[in-house]
PDB file as gemmi writes it, atoms N, CA and C in Angstrom:
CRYST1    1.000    1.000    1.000  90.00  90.00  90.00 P 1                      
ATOM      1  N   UNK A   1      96.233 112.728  72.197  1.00  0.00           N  
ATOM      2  CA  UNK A   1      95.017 113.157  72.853  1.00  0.00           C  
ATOM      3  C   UNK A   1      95.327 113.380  74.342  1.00  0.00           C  
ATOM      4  N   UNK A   2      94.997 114.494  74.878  1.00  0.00           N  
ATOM      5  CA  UNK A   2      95.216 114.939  76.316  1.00  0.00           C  
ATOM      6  C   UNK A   2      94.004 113.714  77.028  1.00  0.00           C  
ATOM      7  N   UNK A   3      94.387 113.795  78.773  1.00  0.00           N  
ATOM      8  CA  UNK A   3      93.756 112.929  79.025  1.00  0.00           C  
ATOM      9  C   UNK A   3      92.507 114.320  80.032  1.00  0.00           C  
ATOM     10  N   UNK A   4      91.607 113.416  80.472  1.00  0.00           N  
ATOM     11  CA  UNK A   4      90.215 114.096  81.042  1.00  0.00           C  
ATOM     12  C   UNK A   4      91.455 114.987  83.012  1.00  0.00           C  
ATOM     13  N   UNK A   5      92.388 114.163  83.091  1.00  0.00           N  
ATOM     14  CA  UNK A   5      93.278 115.146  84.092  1.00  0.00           C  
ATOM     15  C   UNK A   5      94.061 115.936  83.687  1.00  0.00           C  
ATOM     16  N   UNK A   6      94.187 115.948  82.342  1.00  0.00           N  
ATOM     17  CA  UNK A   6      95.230 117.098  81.990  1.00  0.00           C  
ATOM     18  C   UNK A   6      94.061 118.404  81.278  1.00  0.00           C  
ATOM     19  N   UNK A   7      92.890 117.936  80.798  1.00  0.00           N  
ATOM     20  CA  UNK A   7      91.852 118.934  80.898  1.00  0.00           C  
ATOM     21  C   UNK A   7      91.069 119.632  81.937  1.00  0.00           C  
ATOM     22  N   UNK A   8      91.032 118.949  83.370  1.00  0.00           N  
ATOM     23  CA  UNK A   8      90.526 119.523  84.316  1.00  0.00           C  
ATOM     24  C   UNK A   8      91.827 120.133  84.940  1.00  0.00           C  
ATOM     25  N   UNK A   9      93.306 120.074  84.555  1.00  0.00           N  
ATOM     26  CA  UNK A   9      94.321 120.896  85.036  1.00  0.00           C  
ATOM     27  C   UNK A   9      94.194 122.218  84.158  1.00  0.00           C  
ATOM     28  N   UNK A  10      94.212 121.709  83.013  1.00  0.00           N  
ATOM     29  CA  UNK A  10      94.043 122.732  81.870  1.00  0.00           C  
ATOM     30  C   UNK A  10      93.639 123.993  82.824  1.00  0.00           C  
ATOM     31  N   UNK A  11      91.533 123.995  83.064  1.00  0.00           N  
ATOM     32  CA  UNK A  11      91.271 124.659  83.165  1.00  0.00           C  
ATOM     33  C   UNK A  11      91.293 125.526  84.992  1.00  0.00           C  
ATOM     34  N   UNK A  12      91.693 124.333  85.208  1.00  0.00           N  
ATOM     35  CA  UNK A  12      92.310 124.646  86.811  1.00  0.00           C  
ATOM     36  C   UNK A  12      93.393 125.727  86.677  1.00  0.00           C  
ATOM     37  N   UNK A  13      94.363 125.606  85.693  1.00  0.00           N  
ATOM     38  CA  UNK A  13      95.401 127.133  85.269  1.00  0.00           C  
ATOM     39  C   UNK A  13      94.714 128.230  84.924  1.00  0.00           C  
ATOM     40  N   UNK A  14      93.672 127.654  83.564  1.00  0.00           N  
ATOM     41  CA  UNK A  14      92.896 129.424  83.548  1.00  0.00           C  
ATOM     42  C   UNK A  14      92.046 130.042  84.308  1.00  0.00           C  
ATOM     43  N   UNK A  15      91.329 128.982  85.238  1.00  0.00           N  
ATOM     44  CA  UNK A  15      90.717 129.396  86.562  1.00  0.00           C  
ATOM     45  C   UNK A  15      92.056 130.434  87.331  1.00  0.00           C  
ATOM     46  N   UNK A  16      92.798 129.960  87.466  1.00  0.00           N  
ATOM     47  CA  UNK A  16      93.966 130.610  88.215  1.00  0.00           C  
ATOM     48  C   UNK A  16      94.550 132.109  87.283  1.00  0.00           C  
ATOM     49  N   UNK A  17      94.724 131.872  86.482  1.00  0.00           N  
ATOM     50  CA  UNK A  17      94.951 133.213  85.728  1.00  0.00           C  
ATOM     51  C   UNK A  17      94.273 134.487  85.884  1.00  0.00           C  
ATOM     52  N   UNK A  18      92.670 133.543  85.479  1.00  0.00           N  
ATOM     53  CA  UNK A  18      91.942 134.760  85.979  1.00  0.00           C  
ATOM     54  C   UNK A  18      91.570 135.891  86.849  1.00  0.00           C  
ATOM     55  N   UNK A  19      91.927 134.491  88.077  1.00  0.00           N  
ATOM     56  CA  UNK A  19      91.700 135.127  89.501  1.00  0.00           C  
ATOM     57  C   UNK A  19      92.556 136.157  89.666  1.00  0.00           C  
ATOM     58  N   UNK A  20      94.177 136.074  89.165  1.00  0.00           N  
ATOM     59  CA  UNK A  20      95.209 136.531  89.159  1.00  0.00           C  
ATOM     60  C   UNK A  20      94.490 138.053  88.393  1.00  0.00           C  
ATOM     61  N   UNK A  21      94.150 138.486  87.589  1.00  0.00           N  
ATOM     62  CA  UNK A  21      93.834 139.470  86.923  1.00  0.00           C  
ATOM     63  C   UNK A  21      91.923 140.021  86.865  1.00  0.00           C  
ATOM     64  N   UNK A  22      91.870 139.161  87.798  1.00  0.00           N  
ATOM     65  CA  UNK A  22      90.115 139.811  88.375  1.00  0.00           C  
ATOM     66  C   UNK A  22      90.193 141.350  88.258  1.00  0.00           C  
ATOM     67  N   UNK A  23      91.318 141.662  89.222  1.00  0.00           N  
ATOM     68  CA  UNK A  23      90.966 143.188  89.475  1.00  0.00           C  
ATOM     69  C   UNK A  23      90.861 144.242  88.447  1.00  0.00           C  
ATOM     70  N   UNK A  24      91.795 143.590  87.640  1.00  0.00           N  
ATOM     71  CA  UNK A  24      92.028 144.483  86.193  1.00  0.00           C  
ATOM     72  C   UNK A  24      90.604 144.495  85.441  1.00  0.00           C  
ATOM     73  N   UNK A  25      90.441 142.945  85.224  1.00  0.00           N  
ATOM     74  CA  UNK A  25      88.923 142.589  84.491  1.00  0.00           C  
ATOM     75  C   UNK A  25      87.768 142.733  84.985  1.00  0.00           C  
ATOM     76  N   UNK A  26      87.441 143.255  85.938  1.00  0.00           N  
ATOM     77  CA  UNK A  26      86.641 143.350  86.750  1.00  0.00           C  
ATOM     78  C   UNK A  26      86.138 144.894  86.501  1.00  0.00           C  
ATOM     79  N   UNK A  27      86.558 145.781  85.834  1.00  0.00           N  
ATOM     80  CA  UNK A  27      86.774 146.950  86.024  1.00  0.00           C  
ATOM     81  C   UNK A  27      85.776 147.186  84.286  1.00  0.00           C  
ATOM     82  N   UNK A  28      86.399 146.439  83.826  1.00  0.00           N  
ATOM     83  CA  UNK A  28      85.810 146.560  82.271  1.00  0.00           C  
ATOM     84  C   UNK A  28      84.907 145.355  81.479  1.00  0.00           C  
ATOM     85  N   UNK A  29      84.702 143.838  82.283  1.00  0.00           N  
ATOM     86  CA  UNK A  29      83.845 143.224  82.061  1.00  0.00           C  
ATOM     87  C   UNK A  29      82.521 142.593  83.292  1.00  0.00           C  
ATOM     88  N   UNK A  30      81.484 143.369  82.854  1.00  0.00           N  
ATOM     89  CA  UNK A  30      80.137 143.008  83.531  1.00  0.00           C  
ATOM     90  C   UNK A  30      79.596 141.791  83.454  1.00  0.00           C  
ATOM     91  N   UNK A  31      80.104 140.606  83.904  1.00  0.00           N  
ATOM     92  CA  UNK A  31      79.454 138.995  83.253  1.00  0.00           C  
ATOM     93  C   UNK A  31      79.664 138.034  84.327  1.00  0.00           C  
ATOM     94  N   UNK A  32      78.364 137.656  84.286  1.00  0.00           N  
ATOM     95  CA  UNK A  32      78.328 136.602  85.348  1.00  0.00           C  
ATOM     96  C   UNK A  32      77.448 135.605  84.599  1.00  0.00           C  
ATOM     97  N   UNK A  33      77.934 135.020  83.933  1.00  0.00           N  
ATOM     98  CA  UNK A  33      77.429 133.691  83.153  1.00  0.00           C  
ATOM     99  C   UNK A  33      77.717 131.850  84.321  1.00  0.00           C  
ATOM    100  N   UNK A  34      76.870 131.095  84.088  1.00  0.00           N  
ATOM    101  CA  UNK A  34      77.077 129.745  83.979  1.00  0.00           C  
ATOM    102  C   UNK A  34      78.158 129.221  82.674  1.00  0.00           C  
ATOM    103  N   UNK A  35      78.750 128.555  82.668  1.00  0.00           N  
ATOM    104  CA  UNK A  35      79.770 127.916  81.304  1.00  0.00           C  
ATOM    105  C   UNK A  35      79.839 126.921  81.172  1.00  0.00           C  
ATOM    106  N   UNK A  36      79.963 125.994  80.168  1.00  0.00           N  
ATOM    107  CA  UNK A  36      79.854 124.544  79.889  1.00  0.00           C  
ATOM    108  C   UNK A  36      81.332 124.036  79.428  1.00  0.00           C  
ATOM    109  N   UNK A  37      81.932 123.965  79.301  1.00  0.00           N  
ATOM    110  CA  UNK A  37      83.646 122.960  78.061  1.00  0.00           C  
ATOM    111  C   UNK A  37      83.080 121.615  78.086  1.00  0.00           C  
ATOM    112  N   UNK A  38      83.286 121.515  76.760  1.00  0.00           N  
ATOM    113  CA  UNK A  38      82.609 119.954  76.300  1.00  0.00           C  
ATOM    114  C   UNK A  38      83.863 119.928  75.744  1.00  0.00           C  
ATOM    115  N   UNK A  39      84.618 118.726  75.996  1.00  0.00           N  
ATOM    116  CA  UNK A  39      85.256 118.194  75.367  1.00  0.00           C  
ATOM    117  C   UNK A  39      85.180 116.672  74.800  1.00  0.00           C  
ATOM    118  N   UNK A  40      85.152 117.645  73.328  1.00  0.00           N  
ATOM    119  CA  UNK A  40      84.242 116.607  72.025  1.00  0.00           C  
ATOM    120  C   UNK A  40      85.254 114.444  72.014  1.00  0.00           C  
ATOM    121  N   UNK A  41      86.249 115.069  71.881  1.00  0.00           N  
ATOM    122  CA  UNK A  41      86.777 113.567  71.515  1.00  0.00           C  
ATOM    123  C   UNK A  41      87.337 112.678  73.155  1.00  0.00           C  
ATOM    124  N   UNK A  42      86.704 113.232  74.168  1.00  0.00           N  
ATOM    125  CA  UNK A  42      86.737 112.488  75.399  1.00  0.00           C  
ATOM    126  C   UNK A  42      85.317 112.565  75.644  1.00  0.00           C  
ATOM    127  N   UNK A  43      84.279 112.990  75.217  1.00  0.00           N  
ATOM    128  CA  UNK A  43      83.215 112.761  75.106  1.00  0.00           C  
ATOM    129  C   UNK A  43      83.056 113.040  77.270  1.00  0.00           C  
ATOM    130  N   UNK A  44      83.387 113.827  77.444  1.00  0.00           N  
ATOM    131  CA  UNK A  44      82.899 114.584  78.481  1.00  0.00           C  
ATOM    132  C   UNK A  44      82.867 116.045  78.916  1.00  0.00           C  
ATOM    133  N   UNK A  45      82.620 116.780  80.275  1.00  0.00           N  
ATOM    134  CA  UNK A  45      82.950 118.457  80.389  1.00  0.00           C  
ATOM    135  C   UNK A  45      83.179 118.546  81.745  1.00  0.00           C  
ATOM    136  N   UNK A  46      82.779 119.624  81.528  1.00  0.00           N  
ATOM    137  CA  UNK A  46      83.293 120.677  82.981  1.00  0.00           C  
ATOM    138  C   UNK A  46      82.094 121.963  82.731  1.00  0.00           C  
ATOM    139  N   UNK A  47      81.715 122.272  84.262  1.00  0.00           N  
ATOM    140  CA  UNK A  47      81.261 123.568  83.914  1.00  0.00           C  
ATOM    141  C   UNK A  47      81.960 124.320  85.360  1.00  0.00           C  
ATOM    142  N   UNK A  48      81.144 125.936  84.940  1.00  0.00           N  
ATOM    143  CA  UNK A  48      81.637 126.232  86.328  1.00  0.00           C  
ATOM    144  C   UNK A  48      81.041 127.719  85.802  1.00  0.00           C  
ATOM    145  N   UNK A  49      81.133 128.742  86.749  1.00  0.00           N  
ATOM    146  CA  UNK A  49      80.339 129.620  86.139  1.00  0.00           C  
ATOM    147  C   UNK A  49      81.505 131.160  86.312  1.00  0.00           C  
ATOM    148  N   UNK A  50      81.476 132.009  85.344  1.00  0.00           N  
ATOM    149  CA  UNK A  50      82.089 133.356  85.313  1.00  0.00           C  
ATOM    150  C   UNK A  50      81.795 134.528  85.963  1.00  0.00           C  
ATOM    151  N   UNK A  51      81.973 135.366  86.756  1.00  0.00           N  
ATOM    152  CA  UNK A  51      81.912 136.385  87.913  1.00  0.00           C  
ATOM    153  C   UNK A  51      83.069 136.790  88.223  1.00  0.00           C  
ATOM    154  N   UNK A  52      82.789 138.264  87.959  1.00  0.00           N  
ATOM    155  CA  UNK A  52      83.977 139.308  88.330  1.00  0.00           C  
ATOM    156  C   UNK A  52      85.106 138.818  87.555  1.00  0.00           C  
ATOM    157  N   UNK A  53      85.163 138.893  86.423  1.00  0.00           N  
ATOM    158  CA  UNK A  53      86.301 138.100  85.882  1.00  0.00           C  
ATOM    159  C   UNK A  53      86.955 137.130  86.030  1.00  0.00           C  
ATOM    160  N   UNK A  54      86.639 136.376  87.163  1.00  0.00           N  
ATOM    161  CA  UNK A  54      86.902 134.792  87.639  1.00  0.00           C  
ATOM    162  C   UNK A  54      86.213 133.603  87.186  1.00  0.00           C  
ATOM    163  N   UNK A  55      86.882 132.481  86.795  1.00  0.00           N  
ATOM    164  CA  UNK A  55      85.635 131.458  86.616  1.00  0.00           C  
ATOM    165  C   UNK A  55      85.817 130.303  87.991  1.00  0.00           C  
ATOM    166  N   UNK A  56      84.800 130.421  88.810  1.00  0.00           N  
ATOM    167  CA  UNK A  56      84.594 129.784  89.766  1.00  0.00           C  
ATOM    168  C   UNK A  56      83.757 128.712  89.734  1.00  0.00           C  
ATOM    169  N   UNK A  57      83.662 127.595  90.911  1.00  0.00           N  
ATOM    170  CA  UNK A  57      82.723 126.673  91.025  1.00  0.00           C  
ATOM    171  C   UNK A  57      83.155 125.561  90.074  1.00  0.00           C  
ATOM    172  N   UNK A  58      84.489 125.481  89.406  1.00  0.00           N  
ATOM    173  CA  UNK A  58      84.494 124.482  88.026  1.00  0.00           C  
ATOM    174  C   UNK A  58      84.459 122.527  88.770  1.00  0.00           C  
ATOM    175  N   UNK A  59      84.008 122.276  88.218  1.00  0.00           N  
ATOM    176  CA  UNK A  59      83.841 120.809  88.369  1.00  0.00           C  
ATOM    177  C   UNK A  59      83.012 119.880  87.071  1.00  0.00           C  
ATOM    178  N   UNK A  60      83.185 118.425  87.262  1.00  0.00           N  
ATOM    179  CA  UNK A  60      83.526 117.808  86.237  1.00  0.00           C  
ATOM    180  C   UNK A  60      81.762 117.958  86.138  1.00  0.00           C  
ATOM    181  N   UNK A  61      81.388 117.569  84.582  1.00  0.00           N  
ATOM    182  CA  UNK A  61      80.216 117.366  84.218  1.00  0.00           C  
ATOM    183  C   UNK A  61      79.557 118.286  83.778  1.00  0.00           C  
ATOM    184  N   UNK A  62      78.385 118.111  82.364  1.00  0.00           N  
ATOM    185  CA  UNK A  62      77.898 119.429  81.773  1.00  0.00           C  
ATOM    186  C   UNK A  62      77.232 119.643  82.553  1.00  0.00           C  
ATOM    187  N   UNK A  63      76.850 120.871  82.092  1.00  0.00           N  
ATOM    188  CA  UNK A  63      75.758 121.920  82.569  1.00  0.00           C  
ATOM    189  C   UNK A  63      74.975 122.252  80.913  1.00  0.00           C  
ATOM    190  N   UNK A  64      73.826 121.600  80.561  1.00  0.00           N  
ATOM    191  CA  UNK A  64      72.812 121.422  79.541  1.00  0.00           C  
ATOM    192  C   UNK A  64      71.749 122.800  79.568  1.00  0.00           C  
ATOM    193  N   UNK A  65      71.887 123.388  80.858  1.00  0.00           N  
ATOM    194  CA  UNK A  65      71.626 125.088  80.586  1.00  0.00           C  
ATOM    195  C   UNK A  65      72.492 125.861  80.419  1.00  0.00           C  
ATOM    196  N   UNK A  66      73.976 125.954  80.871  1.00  0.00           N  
ATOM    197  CA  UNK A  66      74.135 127.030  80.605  1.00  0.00           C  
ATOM    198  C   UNK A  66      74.748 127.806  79.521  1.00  0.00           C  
ATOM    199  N   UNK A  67      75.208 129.136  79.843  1.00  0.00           N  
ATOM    200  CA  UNK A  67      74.933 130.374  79.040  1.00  0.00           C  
ATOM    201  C   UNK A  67      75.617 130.739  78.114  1.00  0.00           C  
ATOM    202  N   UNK A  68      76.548 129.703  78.488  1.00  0.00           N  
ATOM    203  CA  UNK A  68      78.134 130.289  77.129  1.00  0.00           C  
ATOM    204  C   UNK A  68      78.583 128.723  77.695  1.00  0.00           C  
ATOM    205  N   UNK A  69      78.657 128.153  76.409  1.00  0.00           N  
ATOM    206  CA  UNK A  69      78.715 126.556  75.949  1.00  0.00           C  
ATOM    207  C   UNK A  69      80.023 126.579  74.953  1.00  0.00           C  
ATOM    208  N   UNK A  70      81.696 125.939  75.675  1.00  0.00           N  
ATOM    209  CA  UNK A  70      82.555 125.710  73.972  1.00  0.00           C  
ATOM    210  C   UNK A  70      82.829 124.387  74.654  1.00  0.00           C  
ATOM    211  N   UNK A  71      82.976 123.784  72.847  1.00  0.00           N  
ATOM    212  CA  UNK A  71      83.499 122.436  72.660  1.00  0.00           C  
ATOM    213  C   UNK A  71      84.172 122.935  72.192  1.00  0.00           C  
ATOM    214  N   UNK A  72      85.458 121.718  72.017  1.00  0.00           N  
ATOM    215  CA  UNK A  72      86.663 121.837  71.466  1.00  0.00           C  
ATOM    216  C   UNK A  72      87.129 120.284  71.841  1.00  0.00           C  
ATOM    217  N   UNK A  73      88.431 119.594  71.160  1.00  0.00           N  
ATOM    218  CA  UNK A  73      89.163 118.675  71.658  1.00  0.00           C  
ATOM    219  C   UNK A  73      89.596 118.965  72.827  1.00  0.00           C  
ATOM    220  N   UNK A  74      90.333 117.709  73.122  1.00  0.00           N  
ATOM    221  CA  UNK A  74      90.963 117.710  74.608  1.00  0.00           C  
ATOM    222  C   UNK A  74      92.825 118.587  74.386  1.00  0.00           C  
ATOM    223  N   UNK A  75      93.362 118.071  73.409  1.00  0.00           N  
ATOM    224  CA  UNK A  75      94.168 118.668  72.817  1.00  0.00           C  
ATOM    225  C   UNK A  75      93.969 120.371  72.429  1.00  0.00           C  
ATOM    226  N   UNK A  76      93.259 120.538  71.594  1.00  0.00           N  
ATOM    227  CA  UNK A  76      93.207 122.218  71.662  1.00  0.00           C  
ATOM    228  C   UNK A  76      92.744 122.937  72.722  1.00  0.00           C  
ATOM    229  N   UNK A  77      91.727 122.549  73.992  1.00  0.00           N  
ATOM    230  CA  UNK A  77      91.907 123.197  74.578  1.00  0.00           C  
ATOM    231  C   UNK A  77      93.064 123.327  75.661  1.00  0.00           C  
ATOM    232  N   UNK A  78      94.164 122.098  75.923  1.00  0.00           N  
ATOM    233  CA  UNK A  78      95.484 122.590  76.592  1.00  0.00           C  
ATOM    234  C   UNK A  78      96.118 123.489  75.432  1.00  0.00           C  
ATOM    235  N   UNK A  79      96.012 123.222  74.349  1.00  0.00           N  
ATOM    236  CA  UNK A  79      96.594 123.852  73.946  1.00  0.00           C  
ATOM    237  C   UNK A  79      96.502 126.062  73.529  1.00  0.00           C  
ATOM    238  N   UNK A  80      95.021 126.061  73.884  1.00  0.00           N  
ATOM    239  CA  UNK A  80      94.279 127.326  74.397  1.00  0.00           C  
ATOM    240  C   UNK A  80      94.553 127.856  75.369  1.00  0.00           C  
ATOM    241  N   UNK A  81      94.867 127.124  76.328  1.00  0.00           N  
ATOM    242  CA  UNK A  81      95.373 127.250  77.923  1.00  0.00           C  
ATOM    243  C   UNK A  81      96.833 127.883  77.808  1.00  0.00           C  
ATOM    244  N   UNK A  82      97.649 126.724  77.505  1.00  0.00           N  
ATOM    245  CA  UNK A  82      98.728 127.251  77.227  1.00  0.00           C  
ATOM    246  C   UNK A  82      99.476 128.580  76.320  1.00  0.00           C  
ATOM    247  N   UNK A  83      98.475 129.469  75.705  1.00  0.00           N  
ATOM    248  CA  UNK A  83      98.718 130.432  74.407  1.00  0.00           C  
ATOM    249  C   UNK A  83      99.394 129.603  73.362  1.00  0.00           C  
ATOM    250  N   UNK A  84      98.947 128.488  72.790  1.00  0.00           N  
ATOM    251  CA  UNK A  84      99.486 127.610  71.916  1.00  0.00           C  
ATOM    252  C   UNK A  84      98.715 127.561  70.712  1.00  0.00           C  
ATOM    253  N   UNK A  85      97.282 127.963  70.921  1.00  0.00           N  
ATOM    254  CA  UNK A  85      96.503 128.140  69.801  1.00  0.00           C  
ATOM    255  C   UNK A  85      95.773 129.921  69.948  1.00  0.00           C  
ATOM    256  N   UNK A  86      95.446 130.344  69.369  1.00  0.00           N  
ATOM    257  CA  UNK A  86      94.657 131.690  69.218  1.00  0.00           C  
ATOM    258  C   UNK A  86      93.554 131.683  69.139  1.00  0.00           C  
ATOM    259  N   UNK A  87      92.518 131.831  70.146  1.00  0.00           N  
ATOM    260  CA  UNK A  87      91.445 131.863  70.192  1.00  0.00           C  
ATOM    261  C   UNK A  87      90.293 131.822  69.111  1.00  0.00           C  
ATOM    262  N   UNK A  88      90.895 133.516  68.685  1.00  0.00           N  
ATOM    263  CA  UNK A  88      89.947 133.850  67.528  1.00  0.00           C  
ATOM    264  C   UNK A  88      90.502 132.559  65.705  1.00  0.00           C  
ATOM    265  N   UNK A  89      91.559 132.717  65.546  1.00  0.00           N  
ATOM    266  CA  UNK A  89      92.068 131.338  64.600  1.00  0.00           C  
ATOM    267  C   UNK A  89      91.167 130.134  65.018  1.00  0.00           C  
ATOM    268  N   UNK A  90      91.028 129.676  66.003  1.00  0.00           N  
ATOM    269  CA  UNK A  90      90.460 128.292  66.632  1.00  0.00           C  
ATOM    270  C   UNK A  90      88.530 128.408  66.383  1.00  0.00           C  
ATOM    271  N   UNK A  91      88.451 129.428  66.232  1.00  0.00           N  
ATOM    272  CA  UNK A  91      86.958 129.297  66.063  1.00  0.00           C  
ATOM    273  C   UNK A  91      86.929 129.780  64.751  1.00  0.00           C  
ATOM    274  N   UNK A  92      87.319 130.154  64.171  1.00  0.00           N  
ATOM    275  CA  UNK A  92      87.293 130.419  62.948  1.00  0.00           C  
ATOM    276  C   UNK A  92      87.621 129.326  61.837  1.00  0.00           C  
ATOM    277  N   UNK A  93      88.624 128.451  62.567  1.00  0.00           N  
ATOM    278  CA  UNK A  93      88.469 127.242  61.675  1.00  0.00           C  
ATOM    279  C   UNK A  93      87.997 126.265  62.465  1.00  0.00           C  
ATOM    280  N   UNK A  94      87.012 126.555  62.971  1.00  0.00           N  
ATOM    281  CA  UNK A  94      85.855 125.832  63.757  1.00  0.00           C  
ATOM    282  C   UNK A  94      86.767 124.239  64.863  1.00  0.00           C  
ATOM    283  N   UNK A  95      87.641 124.780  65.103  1.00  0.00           N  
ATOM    284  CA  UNK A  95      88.580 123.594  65.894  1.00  0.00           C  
ATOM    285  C   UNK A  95      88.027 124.102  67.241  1.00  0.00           C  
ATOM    286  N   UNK A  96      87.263 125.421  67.679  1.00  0.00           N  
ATOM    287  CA  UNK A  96      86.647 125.713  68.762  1.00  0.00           C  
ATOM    288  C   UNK A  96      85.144 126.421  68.582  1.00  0.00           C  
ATOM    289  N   UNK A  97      84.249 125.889  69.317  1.00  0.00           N  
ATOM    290  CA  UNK A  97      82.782 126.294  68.979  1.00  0.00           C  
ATOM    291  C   UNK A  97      82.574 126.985  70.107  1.00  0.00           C  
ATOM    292  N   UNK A  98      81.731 128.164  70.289  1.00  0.00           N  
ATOM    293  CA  UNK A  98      81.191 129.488  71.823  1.00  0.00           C  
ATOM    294  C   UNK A  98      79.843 129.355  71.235  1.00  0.00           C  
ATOM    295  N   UNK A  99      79.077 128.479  72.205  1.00  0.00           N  
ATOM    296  CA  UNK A  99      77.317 129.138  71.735  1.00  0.00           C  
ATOM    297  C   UNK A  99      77.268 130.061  72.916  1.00  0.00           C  
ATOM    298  N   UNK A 100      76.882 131.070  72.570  1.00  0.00           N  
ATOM    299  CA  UNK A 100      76.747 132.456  73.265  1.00  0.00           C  
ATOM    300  C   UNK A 100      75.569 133.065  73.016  1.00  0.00           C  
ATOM    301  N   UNK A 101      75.289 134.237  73.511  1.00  0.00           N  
ATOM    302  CA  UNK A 101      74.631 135.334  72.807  1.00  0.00           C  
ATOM    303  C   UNK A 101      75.406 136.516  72.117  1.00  0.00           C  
ATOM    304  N   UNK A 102      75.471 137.403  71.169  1.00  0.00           N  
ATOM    305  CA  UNK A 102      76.539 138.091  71.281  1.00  0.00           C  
ATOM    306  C   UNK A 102      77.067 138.970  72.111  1.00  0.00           C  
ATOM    307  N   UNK A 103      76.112 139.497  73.011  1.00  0.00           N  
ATOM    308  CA  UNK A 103      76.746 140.598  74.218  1.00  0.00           C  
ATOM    309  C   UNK A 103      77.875 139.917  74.749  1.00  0.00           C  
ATOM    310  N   UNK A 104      77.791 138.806  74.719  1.00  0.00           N  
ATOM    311  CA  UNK A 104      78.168 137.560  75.939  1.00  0.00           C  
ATOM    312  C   UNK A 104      79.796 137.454  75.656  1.00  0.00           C  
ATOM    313  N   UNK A 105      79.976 136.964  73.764  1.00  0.00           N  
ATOM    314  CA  UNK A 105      80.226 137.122  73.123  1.00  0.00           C  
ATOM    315  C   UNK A 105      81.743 137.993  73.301  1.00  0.00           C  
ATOM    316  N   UNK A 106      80.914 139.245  72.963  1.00  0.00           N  
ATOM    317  CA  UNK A 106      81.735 141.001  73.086  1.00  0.00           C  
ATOM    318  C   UNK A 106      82.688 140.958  74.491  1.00  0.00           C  
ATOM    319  N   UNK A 107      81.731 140.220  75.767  1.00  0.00           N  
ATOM    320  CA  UNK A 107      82.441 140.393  77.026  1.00  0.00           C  
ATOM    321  C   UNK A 107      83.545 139.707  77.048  1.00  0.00           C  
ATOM    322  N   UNK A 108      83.428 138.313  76.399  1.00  0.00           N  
ATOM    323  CA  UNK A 108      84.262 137.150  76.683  1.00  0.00           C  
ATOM    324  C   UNK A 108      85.836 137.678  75.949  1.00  0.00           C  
ATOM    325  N   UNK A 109      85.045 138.082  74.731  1.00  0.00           N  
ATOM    326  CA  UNK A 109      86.454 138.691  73.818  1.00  0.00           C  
ATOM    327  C   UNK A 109      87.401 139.596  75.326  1.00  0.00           C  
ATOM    328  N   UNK A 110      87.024 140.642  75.796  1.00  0.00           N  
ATOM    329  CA  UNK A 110      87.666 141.172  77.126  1.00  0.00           C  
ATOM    330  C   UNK A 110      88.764 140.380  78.096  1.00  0.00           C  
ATOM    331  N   UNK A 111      88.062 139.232  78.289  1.00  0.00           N  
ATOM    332  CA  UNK A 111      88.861 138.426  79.275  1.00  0.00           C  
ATOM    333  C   UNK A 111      90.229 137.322  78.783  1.00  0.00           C  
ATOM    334  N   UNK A 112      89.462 137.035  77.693  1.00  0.00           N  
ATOM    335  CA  UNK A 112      91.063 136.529  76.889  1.00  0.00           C  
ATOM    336  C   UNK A 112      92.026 137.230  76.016  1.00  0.00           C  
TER     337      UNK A 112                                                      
END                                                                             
């Protein structure tokens, strides 16, 4: 089991990725959502919110509104981070949950 610092590094890398490729994504995804990561078997999260293809603002603790909500373990999501698991595989055998809307959905598919 990853620990609650190797999940807020986790997403501290894909925060960084993103930023790295804003300009590209920025061009073809319109989304400025709030975001939640619950991570189910540390029984805590992170939110932080998505703009211009960046996810900014991340810090520890849910966010119970917002707009695009995934749980997952602490383990699959380094391991999401890392290209170690496949997104679409991971929700499909429900090892990763997106409550979304579907537009939301369609966009998110874009950025990963």
């Amino acid at each position: 089991m990853a620990s609650v610092d190797e999940c807020r590094q986790a997403l501290q890398e894909l925060a960084a990725r993103l930023d790295r490729n804003a300009e590209t994504v920025r061009e073809r995804v319109d989304l400025d959502r709030t975001l939640a990561c619950r991570i189910t078997d540390l029984d805590t999260a992170f939110h932080g919110r998505l703009t211009d293809g960046r996810l900014v603002d991340l810090t520890d603790g849910d966010d119970p509104k917002a707009k695009i909500a995934m749980s997952t373990s602490s383990d699959d999501l380094v391991a999401l981070v890392r290209g170690e698991l496949d997104i679409a595989r991971a929700v499909a055998s429900r090892r990763v949950s997106i409550k979304a809307n579907p537009f939301d959905l369609m966009k998110l598919r874009k950025l990963l």
